[in-house]
C-alpha positions in Angstrom: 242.4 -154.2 155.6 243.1 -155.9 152.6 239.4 -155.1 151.8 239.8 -151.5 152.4 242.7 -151.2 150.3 240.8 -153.1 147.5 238.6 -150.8 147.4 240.5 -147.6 147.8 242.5 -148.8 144.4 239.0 -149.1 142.4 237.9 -145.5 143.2 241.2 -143.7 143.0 241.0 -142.6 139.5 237.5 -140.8 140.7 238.7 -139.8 143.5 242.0 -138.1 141.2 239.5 -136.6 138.6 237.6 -134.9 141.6 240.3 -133.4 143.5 241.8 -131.9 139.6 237.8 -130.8 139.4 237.9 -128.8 142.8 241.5 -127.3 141.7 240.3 -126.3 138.6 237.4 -124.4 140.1 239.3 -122.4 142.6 241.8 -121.9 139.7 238.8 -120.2 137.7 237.5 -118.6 140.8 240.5 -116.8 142.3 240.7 -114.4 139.5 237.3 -113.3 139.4 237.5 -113.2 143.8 241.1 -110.9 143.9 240.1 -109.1 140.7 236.7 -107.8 141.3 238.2 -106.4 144.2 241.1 -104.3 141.8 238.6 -102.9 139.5 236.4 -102.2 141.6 238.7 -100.3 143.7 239.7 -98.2 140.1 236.6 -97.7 138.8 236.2 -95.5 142.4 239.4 -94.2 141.8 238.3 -92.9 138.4 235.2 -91.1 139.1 236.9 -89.0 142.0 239.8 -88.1 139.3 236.7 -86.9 137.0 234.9 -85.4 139.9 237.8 -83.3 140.5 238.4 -82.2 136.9 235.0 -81.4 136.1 234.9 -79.1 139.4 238.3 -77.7 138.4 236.5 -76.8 134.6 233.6 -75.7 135.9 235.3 -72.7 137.6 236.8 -71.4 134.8 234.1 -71.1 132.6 233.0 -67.8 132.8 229.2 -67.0 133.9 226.5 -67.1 131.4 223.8 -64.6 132.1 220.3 -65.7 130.1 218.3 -62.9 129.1 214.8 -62.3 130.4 213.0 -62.9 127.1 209.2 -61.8 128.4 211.1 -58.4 129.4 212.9 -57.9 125.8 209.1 -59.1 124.1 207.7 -56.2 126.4 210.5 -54.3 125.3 210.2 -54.6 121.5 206.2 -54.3 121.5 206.0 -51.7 123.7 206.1 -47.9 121.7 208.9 -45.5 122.5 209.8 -42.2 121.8 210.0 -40.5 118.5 213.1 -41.2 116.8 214.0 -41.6 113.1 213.4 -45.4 113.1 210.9 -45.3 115.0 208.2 -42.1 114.5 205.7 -41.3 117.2 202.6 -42.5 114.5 204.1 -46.0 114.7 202.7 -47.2 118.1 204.3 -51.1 117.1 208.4 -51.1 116.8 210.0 -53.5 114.8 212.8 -55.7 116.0 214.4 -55.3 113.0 215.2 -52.7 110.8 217.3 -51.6 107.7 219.9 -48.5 107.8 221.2 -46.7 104.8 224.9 -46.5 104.9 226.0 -43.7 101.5 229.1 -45.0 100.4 231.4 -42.7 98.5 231.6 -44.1 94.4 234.8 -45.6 93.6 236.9 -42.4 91.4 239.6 -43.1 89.5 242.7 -40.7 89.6 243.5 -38.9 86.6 247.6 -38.0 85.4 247.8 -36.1 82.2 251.5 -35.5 80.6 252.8 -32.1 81.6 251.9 -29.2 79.4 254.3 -26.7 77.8 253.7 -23.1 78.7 256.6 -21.5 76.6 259.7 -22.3 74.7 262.3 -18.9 74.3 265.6 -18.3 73.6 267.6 -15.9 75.9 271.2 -14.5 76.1 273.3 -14.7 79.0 275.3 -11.5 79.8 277.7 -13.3 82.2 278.9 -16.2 79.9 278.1 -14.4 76.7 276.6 -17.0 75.0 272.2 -18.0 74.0 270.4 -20.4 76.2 267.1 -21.8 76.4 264.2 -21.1 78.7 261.8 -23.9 79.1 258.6 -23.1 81.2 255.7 -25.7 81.8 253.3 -27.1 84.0 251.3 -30.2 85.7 248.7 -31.1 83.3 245.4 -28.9 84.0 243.3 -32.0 83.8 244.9 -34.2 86.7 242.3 -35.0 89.8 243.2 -37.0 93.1 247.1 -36.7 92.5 249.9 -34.6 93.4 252.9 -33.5 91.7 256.7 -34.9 92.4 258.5 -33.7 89.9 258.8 -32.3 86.2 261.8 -33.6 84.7 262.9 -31.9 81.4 264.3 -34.0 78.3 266.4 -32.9 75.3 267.5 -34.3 71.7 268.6 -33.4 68.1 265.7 -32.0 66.4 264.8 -34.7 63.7 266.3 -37.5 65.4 264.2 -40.9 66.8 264.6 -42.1 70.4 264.2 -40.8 73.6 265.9 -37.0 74.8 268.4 -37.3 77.9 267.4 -35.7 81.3 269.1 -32.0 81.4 267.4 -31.7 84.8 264.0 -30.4 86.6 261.7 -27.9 86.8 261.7 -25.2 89.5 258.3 -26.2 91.1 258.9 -22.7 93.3 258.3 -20.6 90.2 255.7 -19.1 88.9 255.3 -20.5 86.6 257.6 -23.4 86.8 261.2 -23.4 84.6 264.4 -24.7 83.7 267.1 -22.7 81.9 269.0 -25.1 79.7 273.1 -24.0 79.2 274.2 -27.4 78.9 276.5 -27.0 75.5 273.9 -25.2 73.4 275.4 -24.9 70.4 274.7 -21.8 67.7 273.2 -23.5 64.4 271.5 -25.9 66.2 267.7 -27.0 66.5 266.8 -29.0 69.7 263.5 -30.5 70.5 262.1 -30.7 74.4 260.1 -33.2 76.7 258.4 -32.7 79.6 257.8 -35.7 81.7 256.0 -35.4 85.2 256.4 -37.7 87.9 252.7 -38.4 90.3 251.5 -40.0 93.6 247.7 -40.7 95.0 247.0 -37.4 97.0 246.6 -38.8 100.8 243.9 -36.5 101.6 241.6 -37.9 99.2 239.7 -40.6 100.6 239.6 -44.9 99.9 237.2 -44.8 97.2 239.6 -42.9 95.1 241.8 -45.7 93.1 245.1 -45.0 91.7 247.3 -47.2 89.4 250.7 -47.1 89.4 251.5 -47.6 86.3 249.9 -44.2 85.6 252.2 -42.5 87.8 254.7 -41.3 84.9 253.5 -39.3 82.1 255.9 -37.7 79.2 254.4 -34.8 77.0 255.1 -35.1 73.0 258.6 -33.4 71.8 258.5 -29.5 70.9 261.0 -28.7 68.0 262.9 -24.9 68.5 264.3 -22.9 66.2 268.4 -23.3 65.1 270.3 -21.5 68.3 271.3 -18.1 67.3 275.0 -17.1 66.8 276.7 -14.1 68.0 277.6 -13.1 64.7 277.6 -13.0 61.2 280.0 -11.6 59.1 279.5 -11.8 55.2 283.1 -11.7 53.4 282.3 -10.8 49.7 285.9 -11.2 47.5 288.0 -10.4 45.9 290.5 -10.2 48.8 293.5 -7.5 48.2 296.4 -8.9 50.1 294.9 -9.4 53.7 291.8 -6.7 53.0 288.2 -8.1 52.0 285.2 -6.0 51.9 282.3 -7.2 54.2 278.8 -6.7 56.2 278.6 -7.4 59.9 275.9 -8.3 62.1 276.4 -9.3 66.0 275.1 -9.1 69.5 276.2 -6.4 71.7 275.7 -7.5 75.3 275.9 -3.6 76.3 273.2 -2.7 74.7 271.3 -5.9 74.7 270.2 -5.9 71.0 271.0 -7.1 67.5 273.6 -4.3 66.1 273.2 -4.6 62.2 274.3 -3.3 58.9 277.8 -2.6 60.1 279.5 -2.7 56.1 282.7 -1.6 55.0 286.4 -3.0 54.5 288.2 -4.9 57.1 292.1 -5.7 57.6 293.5 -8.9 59.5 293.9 -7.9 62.7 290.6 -6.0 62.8 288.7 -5.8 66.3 285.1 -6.1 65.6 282.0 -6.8 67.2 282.5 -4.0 69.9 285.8 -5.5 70.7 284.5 -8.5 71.5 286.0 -10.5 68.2 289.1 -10.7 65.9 290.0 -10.6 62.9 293.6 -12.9 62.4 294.6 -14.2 59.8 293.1 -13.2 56.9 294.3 -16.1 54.0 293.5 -13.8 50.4 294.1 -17.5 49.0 292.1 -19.4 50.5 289.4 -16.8 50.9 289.1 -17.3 54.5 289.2 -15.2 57.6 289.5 -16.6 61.1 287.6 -15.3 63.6 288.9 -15.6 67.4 286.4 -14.9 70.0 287.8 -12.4 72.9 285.8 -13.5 75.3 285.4 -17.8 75.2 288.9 -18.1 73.5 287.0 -20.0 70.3 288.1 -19.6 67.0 285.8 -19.6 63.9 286.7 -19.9 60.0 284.4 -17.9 58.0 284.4 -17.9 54.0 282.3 -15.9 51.4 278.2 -16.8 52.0 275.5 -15.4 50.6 272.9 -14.9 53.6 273.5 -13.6 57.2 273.3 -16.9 59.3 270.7 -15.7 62.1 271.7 -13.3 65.2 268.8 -12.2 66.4 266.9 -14.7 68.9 263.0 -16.3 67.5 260.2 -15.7 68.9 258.8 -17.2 72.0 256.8 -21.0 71.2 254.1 -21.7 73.3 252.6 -24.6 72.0 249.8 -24.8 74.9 248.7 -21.4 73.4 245.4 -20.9 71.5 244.9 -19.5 68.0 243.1 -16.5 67.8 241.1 -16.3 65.1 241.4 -14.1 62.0 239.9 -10.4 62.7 236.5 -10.1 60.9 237.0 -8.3 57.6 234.8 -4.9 56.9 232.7 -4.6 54.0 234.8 -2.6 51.3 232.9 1.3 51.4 231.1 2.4 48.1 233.0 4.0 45.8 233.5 8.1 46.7 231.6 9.7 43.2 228.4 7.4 45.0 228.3 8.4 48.3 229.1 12.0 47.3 225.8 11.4 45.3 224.2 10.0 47.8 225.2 12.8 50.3 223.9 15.7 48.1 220.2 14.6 47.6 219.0 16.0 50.8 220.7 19.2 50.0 219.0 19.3 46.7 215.5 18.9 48.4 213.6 21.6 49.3 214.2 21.2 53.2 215.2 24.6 53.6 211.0 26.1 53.0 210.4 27.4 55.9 213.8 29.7 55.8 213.0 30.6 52.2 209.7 32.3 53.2 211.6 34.5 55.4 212.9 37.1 53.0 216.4 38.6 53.0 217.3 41.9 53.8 218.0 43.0 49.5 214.3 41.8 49.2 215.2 39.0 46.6 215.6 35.3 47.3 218.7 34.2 47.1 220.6 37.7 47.4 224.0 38.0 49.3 223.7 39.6 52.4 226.2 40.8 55.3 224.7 37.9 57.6 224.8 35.1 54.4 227.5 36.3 52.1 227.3 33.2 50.2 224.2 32.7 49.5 221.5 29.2 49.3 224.0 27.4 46.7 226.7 27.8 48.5 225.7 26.8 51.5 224.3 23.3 49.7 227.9 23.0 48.7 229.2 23.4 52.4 226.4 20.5 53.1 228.3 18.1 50.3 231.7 18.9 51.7 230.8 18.2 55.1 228.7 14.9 54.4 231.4 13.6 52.1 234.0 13.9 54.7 231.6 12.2 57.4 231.3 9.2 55.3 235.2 8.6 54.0 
């Protein structure tokens, strides 16, 4: 026993490292034994999961049809009726082939500034007083646009700046106009705009272009003639108590015309101007007379001048209008004594031969008869008259 034991305490440190040996190894073994067995079982568990997906995708892709490429070669090489791309002399079609598309040039819009058509000055019978009448147009040379409006502008004639807007132009007119009233006052010149106002005309097609910045246009200024007044009344001193002596001009309304030349002496308290205007006071100092109008209440002092101030309305402008040119002159006639000389040489030939054979009824040529009581001279002298006249 005590041999065995002896022998037992020699080998147990072998004996210990063999037994750590063998735990080591099924240590290292277990995991590869209990773990092969997990990812095995996921790997299998995977490809179902993308079995399933890709079955899942696969039915909503939609069906591709290939096409049958010998048919489309047949197809293609294989002659066909007569068309424009493809004429019956061709007997080989092409698979591909170019088409002409026209395409419309690009245009540009055109906006001109309005044009002026006429520029007069007319009297209104209600308020008894001149106004102007301004009548213009869209410019002749617009293309692609259409109109929006025609605004009208005013200012002191002479002065700088821009007019102020009176208004618009009555597009509904033929031709289109605007009367001016706003406080036109006698004496005074105005001058005139027109300024038009544009779009792109939507029937026109997209190769037309239009800028916007073209889309207002103003026409140059047009300068009238100073406003008429409704009289003028010259006062010529020396005034004798509250007398003057004086010459009238004015407007009658009833009538519708300039009444002029109306001279002779007038009092203070005078109703002139076919009643339309008074005469109060008259100030024989001062040389004055005030005028008071009937009619707009105003009140006027006139002194001595030496001119009428201007009644009667101008003349129509029309500053689009075209000069006519002068009249062709006629060449100045010769002077009378030479185409009276002129005239009388073929009475003085002898053209009358064939008459002078025939003798007259005395036997003698030349001789009065009942028939020719003048007589060959005479009647040369008739010619002259006649030809003379002709020519003048």
């Amino acid at each position: 026993m005590a041999e065995v034991e002896s022998k037992w305490a020699l080998n147990i440190d072998k004996i210990a490292y063999g037994i750590a040996g063998v735990l080591a190894l099924v240590v290292l073994a277990l995991p590869f034994v209990l773990g092969g067995q997990d990812q095995e079982s996921a790997v299998e568990h995977a490809k179902e999961t993308l079995a399933q997906q890709i079955e899942e995708h696969t039915k909503k892709l939609t069906p591709r049809s290939y096409k049958n490429v010998e048919a489309e070669i047949a197809k293609h090489w294989t002659p066909g009726s007569a068309v424009d791309s493809n004429p019956q002399w061709i007997t080989e079609r092409s698979p591909i082939y170019v088409q002409l598309i026209e395409k419309p040039l690009e245009v540009q819009a055109t906006h001109e500034p309005p044009e002026f058509i006429e520029l007069s000055c007319v009297r209104d019978p209600v308020a008894k007083k001149s106004l102007v009448v301004i009548k213009g147009n869209m410019s002749s040379k617009n293309e692609y646009v259409v109109p929006r409006k025609i605004e009208v502008l005013r200012k002191d004639a002479g002065t700088e700046g821009e007019g102020k807007i009176l208004g618009i132009l009555d597009l509904a007119k033929e031709p289109p106009e605007f009367r001016d009233t706003a406080d036109v006052v006698p004496g005074k010149a105005y001058s005139y705009a027109l300024r038009s106002t544009v779009a792109r005309d939507p029937k026109q097609g997209e190769n037309v272009k239009f800028d916007d910045s073209m889309a207002v246009k103003t026409s140059d200024y047009v300068n009238t003639e100073p406003i008429p007044y409704e009289y003028s009344l010259l006062v010529q001193p020396p005034f004798k108590e509250q007398r003057f002596f004086g010459k009238l001009n004015y407007f009658d309304y009833k009538q519708n015309k300039v009444v002029e030349g109306t001279i002779g002496e007038f009092k203070e308290g005078d109703i002139i101007a076919g009643g339309r205007f008074r005469l109060f006071p008259v100030d024989a100092a001062k040389e004055s007379v005030t005028v008071s109008d009937q009619a707009t209440r105003a009140k006027e002092v006139v002194k001595p001048m030496r001119e009428h101030r201007p009644v009667k309305a101008w003349d129509p402008i029309t500053p689009g209008a075209k000069e006519e040119p002068p009249p062709e002159e006629e060449p100045a006639p010769p002077p009378a004594g030479a185409k009276g000389k002129a005239a009388a040489k073929p009475a003085a030939k002898p053209a009358a031969k064939p008459a002078a054979a025939v003798k007259p009824a005395g036997g003698k040529p030349g001789a009065k008869t009942k028939s020719d009581p003048k007589g060959p001279e005479k009647d040369a002298g008739e010619d002259k008259k006649t030809t003379r006249k002709k020519i003048e």
